[in-house]
C-alpha positions as CSV (number, residue, x, y, z in Angstrom):
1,X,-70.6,-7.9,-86.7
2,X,-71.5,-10.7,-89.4
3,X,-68.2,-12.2,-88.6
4,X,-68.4,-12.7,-84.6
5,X,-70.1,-15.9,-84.7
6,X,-67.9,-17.4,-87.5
7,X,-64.3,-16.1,-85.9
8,X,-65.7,-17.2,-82.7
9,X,-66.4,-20.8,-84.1
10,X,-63.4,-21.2,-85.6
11,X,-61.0,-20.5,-83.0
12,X,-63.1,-22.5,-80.5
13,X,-63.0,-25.9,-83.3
14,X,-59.7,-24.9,-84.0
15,X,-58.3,-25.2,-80.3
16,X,-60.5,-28.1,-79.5
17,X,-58.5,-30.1,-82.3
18,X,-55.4,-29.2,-81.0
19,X,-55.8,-29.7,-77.5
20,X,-57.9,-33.2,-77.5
21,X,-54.5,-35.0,-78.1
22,X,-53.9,-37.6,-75.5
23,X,-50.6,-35.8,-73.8
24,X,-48.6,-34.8,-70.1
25,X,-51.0,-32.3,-69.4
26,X,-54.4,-33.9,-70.4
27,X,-53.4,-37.4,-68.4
28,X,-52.3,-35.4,-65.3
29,X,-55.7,-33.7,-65.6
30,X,-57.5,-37.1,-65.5
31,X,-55.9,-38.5,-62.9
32,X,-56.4,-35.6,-60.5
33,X,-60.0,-35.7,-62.0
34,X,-60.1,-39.7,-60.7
35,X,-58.5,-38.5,-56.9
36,X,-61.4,-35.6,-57.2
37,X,-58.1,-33.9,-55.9
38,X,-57.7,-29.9,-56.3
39,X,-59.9,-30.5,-59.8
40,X,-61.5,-26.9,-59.9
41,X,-58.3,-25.2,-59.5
42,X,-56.2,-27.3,-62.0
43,X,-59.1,-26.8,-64.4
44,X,-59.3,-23.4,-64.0
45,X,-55.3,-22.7,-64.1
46,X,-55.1,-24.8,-67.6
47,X,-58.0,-22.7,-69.3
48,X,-56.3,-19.5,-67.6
49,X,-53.1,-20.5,-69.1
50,X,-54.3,-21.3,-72.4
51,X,-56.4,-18.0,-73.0
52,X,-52.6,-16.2,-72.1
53,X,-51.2,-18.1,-74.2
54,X,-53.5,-17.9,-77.1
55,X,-53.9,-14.2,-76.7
56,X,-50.1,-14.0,-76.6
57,X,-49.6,-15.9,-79.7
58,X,-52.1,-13.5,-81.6
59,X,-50.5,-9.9,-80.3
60,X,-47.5,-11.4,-81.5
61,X,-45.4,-13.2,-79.1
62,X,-45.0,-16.1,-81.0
63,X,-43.5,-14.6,-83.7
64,X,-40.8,-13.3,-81.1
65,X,-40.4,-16.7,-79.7
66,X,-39.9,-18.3,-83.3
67,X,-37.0,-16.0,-83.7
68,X,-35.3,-16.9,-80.6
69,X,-34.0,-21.1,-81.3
70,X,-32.0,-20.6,-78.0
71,X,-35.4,-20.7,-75.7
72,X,-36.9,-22.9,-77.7
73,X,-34.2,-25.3,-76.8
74,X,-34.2,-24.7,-73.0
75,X,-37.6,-25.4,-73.0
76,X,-36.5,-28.4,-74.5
77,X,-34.4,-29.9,-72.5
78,X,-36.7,-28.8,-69.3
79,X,-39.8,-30.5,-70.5
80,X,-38.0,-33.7,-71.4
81,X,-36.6,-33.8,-67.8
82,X,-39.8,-33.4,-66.1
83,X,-42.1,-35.8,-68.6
84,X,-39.0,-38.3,-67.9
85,X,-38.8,-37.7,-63.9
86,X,-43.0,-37.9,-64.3
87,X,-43.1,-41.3,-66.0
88,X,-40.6,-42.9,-64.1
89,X,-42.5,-42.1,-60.9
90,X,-45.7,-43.7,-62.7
91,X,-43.9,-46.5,-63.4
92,X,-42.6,-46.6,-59.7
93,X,-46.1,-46.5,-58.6
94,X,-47.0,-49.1,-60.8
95,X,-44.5,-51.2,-59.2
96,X,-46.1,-50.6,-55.9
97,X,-47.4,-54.3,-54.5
98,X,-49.9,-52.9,-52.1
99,X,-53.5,-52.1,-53.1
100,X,-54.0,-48.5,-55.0
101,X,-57.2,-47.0,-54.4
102,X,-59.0,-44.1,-55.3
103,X,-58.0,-42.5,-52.1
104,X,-54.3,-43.4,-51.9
105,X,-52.9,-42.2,-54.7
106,X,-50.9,-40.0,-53.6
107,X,-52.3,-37.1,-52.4
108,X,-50.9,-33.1,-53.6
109,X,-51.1,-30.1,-51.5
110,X,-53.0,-27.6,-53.5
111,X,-49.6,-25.4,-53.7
112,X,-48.0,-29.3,-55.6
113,X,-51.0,-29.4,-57.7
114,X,-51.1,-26.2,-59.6
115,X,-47.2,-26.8,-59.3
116,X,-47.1,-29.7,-61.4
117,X,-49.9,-28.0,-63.4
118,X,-47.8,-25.6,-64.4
119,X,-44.6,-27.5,-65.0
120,X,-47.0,-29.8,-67.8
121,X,-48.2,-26.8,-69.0
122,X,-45.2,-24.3,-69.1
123,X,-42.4,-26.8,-69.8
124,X,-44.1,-28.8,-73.0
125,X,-42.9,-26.9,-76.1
126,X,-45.6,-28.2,-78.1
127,X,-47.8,-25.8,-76.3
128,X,-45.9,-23.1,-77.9
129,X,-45.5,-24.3,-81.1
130,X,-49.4,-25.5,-80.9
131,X,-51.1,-22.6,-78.9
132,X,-48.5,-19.9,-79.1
133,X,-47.5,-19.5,-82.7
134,X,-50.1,-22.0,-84.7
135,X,-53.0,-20.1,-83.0
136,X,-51.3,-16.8,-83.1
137,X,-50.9,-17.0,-87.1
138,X,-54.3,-18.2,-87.3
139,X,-56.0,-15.9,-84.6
140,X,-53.6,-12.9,-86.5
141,X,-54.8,-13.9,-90.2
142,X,-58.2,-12.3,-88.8
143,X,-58.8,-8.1,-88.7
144,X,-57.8,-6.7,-85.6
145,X,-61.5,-6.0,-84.4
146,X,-61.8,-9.7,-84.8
147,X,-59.2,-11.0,-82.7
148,X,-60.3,-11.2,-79.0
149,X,-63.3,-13.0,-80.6
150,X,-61.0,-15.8,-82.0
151,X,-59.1,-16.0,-78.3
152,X,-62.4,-15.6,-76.7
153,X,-63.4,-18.6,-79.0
154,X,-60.1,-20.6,-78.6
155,X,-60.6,-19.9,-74.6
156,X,-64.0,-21.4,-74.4
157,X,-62.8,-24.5,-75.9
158,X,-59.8,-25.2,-73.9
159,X,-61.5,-24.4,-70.6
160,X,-64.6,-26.8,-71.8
161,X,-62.0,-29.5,-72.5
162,X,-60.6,-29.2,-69.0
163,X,-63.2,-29.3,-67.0
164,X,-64.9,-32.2,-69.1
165,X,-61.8,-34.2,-68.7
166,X,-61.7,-33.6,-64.7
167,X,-65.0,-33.7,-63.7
168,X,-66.0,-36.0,-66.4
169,X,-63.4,-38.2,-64.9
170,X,-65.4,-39.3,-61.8
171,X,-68.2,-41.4,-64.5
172,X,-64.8,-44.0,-64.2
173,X,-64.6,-43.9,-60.8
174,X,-66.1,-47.7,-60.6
175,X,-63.6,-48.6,-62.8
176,X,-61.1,-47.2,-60.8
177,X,-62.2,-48.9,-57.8
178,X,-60.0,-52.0,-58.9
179,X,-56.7,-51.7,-58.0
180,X,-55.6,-52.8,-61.4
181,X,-57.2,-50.3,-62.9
182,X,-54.5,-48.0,-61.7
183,X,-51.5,-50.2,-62.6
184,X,-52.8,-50.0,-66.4
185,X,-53.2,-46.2,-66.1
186,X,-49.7,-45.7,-64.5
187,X,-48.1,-48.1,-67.5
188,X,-50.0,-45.9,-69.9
189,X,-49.0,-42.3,-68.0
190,X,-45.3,-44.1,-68.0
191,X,-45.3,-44.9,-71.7
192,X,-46.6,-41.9,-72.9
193,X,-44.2,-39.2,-70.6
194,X,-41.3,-41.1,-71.5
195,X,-42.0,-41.2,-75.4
196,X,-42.8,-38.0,-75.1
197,X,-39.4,-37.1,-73.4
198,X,-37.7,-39.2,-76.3
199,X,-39.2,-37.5,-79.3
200,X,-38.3,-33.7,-77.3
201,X,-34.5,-35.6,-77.0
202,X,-34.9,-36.8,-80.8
203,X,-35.5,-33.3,-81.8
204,X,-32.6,-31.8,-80.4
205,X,-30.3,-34.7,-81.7
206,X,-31.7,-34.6,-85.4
């Protein structure tokens, strides 16, 4: 029983490195957390998803999925579609001449929202070679007994992260308010998605 608190402390500082990165799923977070559109949901599907896929990666499945090259390329070439598609449309949008605010952004039916969610979270390999198999080898290293606590550490972190990054999002709303404000946050949301596409292409290729 010594060991809860430490397991638990490591796989919650553990995920929390891994997840802070600025990426597809952490910018579509923020900007649903600017629309205050559908937050609690998305927050709640991407700390669902991560605590499967953490607890996944530690009974195993990622060593299954590092066997099998021909997924991990499908996956691949999926995600770099959609982060491609995504930043284009940001771009698009920050093409748009009229004014952007807060409230016309585009608005997602709940069903679109976790939709898109799930295509950021699902079709991004790095979130199985980050949550699936890093965490899994680290959450497996500890005894069996042990392991729930690391997920249930690793869980708490991810789900933290979410909801700070949508609800913490509305402390920028004045920022926001400016129409240019948007434009900068589409060029960034553009930039990143399609880099992001290009290094998943890059991999493939080299």
């Amino acid at each position: 029983m010594t060991n809860v608190l430490p397991t638990f402390i490591t796989g919650f500082a553990m995920s929390a490195a891994l997840i802070m990165a600025i990426g597809a799923q952490n910018l579509f977070v923020l900007r649903q957390g600017l629309k205050r559109e559908h937050v609690g949901p998305i927050v709640l599907f991407c700390g669902c998803a991560d605590a499967i896929l953490i607890a996944a990666g530690v009974g195993g499945v990622g060593a299954l999925l590092g066997a099998m090259p021909q997924l991990t390329l499908v996956l691949t070439l999926g995600g770099a579609a959609f982060l491609a598609w995504y930043g284009l449309k940001a771009f698009q949008r920050m093409m748009t001449p009229e004014a952007m605010a807060v409230s016309a952004q585009g608005k997602f039916s709940l069903g679109s929202a976790l939709g898109a969610t799930a295509a950021f979270t699902f079709l991004n390999p790095h979130v199985y070679l980050d949550t699936v198999l890093l965490m899994g080898a680290a959450g497996s290293a500890h005894a069996p007994t042990l392991r729930p606590v690391f997920v249930a550490g690793a869980a708490t972190a991810s789900l933290t992260w979410f909801a700070a990054l949508g609800y913490g999002a509305r402390i920028l709303i004045p920022l926001f308010a400016r129409p240019v404000a948007w434009k900068v946050l589409d060029a960034i949301v553009g930039v990143v998605m399609l880099t992001l596409a290009a290094s998943l292409i890059g991999r493939i290729v080299l």
